[in-house]
PDB file of N, CA, C and O in Angstrom:
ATOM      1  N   UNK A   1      30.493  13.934 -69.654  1.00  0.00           N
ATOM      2  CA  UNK A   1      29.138  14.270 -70.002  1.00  0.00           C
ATOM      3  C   UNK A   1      28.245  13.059 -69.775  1.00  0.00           C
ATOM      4  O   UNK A   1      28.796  11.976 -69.971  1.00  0.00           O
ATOM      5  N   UNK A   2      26.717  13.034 -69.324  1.00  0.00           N
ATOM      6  CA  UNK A   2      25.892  12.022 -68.952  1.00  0.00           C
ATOM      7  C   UNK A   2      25.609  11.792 -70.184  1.00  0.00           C
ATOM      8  O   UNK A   2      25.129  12.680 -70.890  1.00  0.00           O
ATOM      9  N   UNK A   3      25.896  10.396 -70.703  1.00  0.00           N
ATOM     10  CA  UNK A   3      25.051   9.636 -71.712  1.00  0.00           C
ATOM     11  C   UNK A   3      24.100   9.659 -71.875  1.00  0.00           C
ATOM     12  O   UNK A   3      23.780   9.286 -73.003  1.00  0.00           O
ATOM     13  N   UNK A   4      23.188  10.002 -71.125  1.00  0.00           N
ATOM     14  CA  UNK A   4      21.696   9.704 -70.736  1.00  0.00           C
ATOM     15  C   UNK A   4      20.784  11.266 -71.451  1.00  0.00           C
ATOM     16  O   UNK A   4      19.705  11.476 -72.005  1.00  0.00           O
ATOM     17  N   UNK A   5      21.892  12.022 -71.055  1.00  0.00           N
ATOM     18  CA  UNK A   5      21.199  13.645 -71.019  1.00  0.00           C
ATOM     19  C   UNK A   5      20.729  13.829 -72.502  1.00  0.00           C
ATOM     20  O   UNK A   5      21.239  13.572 -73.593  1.00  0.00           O
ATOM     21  N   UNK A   6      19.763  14.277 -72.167  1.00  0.00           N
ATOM     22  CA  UNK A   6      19.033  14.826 -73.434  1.00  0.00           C
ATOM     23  C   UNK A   6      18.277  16.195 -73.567  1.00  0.00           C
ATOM     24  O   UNK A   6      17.160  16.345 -73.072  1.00  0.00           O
ATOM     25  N   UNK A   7      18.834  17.043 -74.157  1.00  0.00           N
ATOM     26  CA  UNK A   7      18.549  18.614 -74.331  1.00  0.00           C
ATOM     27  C   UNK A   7      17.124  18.503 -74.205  1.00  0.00           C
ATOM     28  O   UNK A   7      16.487  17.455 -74.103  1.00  0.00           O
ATOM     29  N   UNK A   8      16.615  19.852 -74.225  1.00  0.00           N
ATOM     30  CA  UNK A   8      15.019  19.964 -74.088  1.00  0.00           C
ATOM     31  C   UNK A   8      14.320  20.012 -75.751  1.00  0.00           C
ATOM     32  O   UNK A   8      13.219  19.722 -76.220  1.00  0.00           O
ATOM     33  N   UNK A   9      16.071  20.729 -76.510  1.00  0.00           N
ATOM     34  CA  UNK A   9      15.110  21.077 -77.778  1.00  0.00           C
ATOM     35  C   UNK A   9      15.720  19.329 -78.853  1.00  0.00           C
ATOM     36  O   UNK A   9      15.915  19.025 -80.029  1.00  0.00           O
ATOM     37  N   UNK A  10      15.781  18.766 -77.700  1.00  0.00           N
ATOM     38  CA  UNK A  10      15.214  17.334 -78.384  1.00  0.00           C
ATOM     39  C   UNK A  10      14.265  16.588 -78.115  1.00  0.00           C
ATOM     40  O   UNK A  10      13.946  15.553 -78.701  1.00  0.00           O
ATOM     41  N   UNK A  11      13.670  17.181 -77.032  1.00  0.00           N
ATOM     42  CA  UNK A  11      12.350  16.857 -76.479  1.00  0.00           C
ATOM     43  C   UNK A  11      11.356  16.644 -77.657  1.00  0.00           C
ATOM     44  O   UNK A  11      11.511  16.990 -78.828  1.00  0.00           O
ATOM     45  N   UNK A  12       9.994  15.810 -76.928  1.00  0.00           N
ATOM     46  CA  UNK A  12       8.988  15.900 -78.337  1.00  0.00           C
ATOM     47  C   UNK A  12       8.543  17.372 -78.284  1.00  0.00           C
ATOM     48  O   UNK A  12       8.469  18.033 -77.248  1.00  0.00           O
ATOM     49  N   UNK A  13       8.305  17.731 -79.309  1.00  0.00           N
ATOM     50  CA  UNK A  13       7.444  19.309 -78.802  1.00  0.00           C
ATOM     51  C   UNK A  13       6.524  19.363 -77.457  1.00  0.00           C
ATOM     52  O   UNK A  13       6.618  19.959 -76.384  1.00  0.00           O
ATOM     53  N   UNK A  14       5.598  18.463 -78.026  1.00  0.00           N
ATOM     54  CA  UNK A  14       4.563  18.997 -76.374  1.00  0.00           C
ATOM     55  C   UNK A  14       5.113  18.844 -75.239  1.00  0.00           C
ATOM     56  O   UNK A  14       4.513  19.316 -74.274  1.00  0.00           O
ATOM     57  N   UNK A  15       6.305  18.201 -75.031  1.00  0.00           N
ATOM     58  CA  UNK A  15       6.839  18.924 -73.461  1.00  0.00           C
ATOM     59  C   UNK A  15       7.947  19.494 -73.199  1.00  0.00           C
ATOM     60  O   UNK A  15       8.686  19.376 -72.222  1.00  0.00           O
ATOM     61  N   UNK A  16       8.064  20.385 -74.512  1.00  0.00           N
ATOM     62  CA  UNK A  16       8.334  21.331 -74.205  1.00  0.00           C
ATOM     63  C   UNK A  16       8.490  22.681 -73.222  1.00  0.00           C
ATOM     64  O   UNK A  16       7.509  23.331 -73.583  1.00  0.00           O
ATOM     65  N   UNK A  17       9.016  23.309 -72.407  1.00  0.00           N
ATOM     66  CA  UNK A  17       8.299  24.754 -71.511  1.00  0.00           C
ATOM     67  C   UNK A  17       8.190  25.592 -72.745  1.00  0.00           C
ATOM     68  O   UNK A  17       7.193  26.313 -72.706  1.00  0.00           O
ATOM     69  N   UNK A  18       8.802  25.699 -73.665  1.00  0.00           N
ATOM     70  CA  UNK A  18       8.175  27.145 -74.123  1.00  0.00           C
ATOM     71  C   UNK A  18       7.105  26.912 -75.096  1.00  0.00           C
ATOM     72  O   UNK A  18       6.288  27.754 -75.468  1.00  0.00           O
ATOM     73  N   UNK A  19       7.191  25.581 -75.506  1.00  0.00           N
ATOM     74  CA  UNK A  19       5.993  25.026 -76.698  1.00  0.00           C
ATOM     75  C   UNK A  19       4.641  24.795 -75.928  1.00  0.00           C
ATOM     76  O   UNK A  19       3.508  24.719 -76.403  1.00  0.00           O
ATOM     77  N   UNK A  20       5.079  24.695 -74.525  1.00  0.00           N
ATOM     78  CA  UNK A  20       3.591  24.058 -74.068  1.00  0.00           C
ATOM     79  C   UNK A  20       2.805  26.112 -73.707  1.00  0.00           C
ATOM     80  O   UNK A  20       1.695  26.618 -73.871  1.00  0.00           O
ATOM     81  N   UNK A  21       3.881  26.531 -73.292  1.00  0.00           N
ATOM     82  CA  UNK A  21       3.319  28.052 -73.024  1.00  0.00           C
ATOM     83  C   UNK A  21       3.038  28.765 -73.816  1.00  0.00           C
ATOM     84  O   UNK A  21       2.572  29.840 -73.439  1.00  0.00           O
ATOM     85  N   UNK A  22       3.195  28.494 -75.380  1.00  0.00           N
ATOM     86  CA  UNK A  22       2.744  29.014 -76.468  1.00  0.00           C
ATOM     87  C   UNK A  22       1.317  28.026 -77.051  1.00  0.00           C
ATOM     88  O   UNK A  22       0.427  28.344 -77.839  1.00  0.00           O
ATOM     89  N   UNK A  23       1.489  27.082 -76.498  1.00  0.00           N
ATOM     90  CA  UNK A  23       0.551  26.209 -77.301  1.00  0.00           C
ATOM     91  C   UNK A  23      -1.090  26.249 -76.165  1.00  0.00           C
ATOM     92  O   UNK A  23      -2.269  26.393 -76.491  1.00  0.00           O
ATOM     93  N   UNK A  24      -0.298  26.008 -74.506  1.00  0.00           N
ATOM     94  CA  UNK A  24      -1.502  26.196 -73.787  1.00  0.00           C
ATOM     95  C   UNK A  24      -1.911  27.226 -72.346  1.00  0.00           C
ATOM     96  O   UNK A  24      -2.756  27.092 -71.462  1.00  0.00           O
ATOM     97  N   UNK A  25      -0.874  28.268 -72.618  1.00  0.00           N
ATOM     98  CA  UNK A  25      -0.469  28.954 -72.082  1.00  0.00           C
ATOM     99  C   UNK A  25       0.169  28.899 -70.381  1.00  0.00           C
ATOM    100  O   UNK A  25       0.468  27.770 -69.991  1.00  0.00           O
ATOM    101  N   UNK A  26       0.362  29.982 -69.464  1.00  0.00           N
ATOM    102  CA  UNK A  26       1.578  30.061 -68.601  1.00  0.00           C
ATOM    103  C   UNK A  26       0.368  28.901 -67.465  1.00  0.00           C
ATOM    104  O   UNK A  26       0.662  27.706 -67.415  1.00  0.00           O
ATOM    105  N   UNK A  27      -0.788  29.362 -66.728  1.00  0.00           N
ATOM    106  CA  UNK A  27      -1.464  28.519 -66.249  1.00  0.00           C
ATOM    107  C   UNK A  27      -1.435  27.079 -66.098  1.00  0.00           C
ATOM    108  O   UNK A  27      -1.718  26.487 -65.057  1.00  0.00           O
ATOM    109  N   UNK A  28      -1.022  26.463 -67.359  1.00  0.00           N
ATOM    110  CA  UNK A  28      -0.407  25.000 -67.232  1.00  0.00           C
ATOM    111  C   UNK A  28       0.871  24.724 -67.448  1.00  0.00           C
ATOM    112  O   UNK A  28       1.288  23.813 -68.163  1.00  0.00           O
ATOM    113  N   UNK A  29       1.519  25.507 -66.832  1.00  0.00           N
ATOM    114  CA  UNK A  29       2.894  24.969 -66.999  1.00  0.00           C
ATOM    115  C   UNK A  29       3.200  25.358 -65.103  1.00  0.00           C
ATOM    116  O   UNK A  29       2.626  26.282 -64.528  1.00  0.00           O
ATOM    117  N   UNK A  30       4.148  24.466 -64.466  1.00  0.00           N
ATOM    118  CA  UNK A  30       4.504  24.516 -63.288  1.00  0.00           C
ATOM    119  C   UNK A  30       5.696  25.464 -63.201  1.00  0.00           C
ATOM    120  O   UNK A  30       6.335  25.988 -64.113  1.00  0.00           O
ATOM    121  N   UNK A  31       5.876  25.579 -61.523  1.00  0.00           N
ATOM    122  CA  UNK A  31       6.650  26.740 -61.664  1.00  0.00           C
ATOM    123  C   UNK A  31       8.267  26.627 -62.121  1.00  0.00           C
ATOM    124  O   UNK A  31       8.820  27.596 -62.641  1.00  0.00           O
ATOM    125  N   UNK A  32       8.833  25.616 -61.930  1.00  0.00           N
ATOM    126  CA  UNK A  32       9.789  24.972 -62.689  1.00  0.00           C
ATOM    127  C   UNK A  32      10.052  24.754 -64.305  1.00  0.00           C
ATOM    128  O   UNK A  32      11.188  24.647 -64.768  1.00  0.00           O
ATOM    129  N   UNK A  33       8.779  24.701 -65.146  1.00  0.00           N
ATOM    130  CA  UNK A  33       8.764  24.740 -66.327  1.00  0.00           C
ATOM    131  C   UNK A  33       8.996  26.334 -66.809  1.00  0.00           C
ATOM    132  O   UNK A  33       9.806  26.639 -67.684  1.00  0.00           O
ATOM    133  N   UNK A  34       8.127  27.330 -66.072  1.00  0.00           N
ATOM    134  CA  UNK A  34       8.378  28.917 -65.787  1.00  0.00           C
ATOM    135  C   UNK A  34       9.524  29.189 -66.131  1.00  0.00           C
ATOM    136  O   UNK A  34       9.957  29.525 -67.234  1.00  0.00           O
ATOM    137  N   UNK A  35      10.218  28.984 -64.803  1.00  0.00           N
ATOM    138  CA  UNK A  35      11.508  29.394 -64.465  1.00  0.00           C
ATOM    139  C   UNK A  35      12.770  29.107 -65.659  1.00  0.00           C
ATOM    140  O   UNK A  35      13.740  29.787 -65.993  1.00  0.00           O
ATOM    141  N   UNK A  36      12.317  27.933 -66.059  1.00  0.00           N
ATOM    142  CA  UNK A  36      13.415  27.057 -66.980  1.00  0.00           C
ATOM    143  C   UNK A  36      13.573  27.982 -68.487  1.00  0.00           C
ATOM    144  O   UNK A  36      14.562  28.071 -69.215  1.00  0.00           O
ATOM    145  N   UNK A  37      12.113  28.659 -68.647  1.00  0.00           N
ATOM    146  CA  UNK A  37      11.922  29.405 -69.590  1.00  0.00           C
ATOM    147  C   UNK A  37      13.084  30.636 -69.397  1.00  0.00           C
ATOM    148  O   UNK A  37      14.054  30.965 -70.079  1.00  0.00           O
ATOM    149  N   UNK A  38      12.634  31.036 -68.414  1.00  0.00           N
ATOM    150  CA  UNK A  38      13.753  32.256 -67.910  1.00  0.00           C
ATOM    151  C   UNK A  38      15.021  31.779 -68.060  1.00  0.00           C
ATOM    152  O   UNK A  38      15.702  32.478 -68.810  1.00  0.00           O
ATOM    153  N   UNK A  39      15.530  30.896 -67.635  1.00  0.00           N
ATOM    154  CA  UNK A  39      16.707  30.469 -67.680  1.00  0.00           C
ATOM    155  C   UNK A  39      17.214  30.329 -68.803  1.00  0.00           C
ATOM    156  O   UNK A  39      18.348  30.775 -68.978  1.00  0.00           O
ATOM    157  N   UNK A  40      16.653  29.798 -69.672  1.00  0.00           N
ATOM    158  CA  UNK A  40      17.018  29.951 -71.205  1.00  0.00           C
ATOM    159  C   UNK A  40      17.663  28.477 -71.562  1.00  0.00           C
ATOM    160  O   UNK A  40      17.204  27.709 -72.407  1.00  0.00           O
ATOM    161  N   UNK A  41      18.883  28.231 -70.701  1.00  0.00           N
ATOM    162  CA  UNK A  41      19.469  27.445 -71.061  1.00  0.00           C
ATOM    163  C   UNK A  41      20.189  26.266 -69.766  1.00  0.00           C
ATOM    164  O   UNK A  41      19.924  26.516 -68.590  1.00  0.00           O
ATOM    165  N   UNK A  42      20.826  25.379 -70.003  1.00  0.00           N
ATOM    166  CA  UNK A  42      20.897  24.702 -68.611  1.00  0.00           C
ATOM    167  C   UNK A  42      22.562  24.436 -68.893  1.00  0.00           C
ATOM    168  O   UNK A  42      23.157  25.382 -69.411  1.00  0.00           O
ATOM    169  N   UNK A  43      23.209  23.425 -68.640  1.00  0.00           N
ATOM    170  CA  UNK A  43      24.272  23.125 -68.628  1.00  0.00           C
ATOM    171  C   UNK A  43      25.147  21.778 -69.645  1.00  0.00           C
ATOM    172  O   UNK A  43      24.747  20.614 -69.649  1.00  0.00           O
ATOM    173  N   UNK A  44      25.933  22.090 -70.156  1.00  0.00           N
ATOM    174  CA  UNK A  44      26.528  20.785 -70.954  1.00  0.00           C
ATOM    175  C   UNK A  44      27.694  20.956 -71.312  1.00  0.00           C
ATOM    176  O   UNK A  44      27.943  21.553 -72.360  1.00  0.00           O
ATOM    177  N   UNK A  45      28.813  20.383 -70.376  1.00  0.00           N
ATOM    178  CA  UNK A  45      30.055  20.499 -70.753  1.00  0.00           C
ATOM    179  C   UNK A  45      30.534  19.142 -70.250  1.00  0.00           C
ATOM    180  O   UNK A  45      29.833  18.208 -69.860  1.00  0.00           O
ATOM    181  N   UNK A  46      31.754  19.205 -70.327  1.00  0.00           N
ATOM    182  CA  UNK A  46      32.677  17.916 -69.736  1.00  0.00           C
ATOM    183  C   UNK A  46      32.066  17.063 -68.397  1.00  0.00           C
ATOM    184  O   UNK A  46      31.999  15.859 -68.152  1.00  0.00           O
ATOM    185  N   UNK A  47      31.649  18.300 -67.640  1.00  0.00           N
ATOM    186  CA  UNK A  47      31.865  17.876 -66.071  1.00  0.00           C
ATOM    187  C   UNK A  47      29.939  17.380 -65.821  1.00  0.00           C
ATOM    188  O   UNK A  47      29.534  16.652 -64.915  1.00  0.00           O
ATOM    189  N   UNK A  48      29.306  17.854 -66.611  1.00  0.00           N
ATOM    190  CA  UNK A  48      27.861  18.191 -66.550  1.00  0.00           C
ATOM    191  C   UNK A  48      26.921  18.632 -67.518  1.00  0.00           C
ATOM    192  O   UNK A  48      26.980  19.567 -68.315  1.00  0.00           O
ATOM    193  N   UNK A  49      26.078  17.817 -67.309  1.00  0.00           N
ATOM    194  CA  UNK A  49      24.665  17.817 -68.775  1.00  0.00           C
ATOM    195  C   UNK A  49      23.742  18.602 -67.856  1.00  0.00           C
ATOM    196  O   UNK A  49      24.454  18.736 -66.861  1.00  0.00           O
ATOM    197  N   UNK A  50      22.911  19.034 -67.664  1.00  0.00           N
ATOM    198  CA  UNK A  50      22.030  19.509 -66.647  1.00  0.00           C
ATOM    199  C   UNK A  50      20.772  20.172 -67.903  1.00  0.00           C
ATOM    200  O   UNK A  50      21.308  20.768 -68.837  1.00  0.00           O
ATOM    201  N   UNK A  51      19.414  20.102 -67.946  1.00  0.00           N
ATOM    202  CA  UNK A  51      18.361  20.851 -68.543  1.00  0.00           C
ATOM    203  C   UNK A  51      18.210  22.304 -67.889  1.00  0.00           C
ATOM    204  O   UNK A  51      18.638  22.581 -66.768  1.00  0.00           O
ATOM    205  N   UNK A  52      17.754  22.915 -68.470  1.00  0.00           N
ATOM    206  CA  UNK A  52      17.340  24.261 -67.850  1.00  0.00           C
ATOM    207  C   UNK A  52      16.025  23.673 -66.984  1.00  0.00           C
ATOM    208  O   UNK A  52      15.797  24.274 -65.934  1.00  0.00           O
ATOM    209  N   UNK A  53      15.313  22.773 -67.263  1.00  0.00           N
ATOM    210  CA  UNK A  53      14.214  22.033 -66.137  1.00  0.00           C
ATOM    211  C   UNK A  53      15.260  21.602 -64.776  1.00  0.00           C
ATOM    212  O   UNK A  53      14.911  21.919 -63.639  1.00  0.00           O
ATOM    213  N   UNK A  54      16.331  20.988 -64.978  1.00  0.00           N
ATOM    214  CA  UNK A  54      17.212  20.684 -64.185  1.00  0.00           C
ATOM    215  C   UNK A  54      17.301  21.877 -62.947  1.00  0.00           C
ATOM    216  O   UNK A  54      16.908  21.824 -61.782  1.00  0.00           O
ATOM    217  N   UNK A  55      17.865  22.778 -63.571  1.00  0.00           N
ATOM    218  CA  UNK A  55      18.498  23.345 -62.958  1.00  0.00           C
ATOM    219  C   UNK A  55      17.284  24.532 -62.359  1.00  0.00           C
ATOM    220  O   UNK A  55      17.527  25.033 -61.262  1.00  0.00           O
ATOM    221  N   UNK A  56      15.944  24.976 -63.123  1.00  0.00           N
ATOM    222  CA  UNK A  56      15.328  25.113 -61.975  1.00  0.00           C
ATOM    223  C   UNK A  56      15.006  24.066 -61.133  1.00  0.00           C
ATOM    224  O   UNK A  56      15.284  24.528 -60.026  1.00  0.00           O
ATOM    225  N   UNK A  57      14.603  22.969 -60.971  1.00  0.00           N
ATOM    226  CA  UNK A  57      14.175  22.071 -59.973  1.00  0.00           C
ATOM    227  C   UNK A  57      14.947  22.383 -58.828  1.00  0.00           C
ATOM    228  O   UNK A  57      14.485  22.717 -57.737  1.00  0.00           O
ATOM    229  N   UNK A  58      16.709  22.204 -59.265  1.00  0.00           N
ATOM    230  CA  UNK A  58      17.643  22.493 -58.664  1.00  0.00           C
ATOM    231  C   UNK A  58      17.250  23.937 -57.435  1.00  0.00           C
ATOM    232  O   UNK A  58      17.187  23.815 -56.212  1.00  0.00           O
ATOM    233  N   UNK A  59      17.061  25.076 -58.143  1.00  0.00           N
ATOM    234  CA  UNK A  59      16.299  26.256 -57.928  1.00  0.00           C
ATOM    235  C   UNK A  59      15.335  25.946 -56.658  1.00  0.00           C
ATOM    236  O   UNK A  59      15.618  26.397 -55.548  1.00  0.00           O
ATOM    237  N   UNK A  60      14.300  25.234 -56.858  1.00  0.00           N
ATOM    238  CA  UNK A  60      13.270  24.746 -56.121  1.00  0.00           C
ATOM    239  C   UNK A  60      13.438  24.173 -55.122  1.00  0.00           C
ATOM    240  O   UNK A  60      12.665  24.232 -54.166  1.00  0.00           O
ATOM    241  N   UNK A  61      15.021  23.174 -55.188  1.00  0.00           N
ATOM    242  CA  UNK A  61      14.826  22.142 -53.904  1.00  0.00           C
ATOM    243  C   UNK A  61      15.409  23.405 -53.037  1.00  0.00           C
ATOM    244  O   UNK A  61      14.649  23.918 -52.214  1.00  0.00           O
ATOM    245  N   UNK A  62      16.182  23.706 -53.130  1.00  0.00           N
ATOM    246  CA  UNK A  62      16.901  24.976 -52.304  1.00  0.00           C
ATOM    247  C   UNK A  62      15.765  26.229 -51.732  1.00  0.00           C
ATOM    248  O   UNK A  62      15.536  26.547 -50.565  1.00  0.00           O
ATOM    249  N   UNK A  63      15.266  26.695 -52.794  1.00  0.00           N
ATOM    250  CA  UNK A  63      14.230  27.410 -52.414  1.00  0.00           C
ATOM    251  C   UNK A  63      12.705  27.362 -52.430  1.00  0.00           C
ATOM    252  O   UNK A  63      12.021  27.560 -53.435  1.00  0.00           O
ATOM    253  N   UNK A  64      12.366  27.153 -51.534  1.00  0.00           N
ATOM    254  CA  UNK A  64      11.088  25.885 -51.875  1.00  0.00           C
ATOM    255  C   UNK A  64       9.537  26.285 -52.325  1.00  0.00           C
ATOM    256  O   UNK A  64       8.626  25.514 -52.625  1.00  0.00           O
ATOM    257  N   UNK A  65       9.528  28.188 -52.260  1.00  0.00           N
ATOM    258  CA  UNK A  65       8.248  28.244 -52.879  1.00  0.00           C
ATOM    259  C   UNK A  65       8.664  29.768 -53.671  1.00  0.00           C
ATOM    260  O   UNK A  65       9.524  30.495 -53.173  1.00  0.00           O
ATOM    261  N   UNK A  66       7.930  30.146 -54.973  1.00  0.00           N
ATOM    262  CA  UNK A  66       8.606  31.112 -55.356  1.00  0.00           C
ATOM    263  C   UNK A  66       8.666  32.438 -54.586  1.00  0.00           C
ATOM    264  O   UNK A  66       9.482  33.170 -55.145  1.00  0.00           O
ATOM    265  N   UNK A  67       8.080  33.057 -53.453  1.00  0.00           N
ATOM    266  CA  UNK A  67       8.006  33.800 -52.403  1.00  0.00           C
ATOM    267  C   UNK A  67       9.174  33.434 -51.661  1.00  0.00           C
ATOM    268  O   UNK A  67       9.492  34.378 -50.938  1.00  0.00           O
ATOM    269  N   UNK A  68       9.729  32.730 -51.572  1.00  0.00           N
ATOM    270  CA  UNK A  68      11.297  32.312 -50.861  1.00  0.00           C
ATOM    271  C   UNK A  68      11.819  32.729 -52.016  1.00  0.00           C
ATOM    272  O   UNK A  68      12.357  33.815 -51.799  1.00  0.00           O
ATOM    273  N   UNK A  69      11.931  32.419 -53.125  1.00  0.00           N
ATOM    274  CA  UNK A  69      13.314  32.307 -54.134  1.00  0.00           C
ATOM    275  C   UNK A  69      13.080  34.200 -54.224  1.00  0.00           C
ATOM    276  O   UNK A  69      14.054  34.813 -53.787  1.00  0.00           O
ATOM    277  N   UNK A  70      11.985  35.024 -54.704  1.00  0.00           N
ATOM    278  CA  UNK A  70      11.718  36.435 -54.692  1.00  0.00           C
ATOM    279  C   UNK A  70      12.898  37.361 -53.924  1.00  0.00           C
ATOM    280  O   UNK A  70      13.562  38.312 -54.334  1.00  0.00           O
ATOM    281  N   UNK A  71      12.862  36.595 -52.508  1.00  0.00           N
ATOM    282  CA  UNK A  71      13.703  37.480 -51.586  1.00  0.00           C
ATOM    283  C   UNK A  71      15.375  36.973 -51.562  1.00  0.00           C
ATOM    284  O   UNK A  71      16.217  37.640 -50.961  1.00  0.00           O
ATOM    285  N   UNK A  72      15.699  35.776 -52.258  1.00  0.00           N
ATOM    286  CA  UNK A  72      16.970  35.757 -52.574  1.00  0.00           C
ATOM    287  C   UNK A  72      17.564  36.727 -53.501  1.00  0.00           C
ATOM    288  O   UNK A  72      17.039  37.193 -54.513  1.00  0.00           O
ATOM    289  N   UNK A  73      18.592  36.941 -53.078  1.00  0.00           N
ATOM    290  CA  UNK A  73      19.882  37.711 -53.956  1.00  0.00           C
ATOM    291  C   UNK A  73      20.213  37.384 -54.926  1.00  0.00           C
ATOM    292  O   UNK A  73      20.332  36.159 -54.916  1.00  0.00           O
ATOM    293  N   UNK A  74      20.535  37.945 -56.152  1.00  0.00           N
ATOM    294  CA  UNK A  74      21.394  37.452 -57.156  1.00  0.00           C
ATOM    295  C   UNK A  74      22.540  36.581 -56.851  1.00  0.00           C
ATOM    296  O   UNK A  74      22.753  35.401 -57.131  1.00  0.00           O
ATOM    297  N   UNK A  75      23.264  37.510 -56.169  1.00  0.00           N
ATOM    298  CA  UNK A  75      24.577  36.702 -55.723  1.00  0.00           C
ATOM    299  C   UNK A  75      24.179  35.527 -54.583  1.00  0.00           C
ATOM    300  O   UNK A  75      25.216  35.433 -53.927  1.00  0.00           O
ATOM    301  N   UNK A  76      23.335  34.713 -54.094  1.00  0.00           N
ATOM    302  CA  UNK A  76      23.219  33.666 -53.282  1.00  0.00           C
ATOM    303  C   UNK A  76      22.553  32.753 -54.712  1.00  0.00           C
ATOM    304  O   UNK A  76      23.149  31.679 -54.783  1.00  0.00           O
ATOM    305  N   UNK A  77      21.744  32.867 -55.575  1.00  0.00           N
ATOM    306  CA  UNK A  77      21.558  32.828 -56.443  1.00  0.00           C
ATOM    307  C   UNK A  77      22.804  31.582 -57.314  1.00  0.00           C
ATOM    308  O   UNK A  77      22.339  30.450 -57.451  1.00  0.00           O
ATOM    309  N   UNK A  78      23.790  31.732 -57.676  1.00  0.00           N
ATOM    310  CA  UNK A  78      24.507  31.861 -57.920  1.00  0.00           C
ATOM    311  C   UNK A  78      25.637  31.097 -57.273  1.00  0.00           C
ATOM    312  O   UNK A  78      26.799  31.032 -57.673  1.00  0.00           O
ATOM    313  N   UNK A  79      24.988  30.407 -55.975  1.00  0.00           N
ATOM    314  CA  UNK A  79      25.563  29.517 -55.303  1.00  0.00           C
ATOM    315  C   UNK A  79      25.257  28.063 -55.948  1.00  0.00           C
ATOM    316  O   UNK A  79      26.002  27.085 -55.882  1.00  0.00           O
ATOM    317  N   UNK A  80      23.994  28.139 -56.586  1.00  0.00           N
ATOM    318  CA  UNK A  80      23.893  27.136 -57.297  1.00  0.00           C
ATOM    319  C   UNK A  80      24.216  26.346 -58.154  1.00  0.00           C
ATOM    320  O   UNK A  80      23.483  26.796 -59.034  1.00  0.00           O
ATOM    321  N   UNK A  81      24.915  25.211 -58.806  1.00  0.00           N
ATOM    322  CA  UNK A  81      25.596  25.430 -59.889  1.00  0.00           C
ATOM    323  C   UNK A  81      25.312  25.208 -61.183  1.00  0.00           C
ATOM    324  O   UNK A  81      24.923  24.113 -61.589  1.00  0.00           O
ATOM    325  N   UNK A  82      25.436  25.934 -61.709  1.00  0.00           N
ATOM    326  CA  UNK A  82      24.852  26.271 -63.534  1.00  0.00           C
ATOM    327  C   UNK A  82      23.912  27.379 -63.469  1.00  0.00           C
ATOM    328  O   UNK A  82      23.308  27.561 -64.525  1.00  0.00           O
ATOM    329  N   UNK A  83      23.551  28.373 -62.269  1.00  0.00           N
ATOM    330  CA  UNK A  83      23.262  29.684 -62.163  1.00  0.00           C
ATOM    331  C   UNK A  83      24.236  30.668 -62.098  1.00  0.00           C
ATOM    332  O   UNK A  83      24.617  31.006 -60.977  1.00  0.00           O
ATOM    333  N   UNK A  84      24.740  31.221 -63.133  1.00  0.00           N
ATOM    334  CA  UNK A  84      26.047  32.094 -63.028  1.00  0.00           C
ATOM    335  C   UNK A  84      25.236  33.564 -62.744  1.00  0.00           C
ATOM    336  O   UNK A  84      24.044  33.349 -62.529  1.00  0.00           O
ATOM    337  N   UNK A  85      25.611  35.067 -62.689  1.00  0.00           N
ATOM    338  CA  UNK A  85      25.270  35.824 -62.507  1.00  0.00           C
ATOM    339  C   UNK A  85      24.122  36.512 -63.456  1.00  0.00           C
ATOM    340  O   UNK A  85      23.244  37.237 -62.988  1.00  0.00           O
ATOM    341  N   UNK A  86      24.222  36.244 -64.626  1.00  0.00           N
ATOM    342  CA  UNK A  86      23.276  36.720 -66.216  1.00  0.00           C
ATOM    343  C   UNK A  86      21.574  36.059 -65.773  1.00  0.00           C
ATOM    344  O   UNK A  86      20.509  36.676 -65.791  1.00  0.00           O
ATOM    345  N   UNK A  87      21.845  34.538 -65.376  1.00  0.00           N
ATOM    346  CA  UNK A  87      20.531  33.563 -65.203  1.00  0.00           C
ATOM    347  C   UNK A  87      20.014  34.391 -63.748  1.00  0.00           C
ATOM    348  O   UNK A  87      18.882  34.863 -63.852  1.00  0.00           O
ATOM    349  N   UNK A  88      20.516  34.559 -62.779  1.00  0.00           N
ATOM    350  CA  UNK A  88      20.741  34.917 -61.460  1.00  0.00           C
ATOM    351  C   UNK A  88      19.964  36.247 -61.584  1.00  0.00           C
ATOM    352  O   UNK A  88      19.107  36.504 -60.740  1.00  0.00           O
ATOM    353  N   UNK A  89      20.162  36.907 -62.362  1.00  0.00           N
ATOM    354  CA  UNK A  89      19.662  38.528 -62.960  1.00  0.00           C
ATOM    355  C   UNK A  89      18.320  38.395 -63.498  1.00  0.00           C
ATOM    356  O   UNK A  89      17.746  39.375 -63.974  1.00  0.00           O
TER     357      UNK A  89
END
């Protein structure tokens, strides 16, 4: 596990994704902060710490505008890692 990693819901509140989208709604939040919302959750086990910010970015470098990511598949989706089929959906 990365020493370094630090969950989101240890974040300060205001940068938060779901605190800032409740506090200043979806308009200021980027599409990565969005997505991360959707995602719910990111990764933390033995092998890997990853944020749900992580792992959309991750999302992003691969698919580079959300009109690209739209026409991906679940299952290509899913090639990513810490997108299993549920996040992918």
């Amino acid at each position: 596990m990365d020493k370094d990693f630090l969950p989101i819901n240890k974040w300060p509140e205001d940068e938060r994704p779901r605190e800032k989208l409740l506090k200043h709604g979806s308009q200021n939040l980027t599409n990565c902060e969005l997505l991360a919302i959707l995602l719910r959750t990111g990764i933390n086990n033995k092998q890997s710490s990853r944020s749900a910010i992580d792992l959309a970015r991750d999302v992003f470098l691969k698919y580079k505008s959300l009109n690209e990511l739209f026409n991906v598949s679940a299952i290509e989706l899913t090639e990513i890692k810490g997108i299993g089929i549920a996040k992918a959906s």
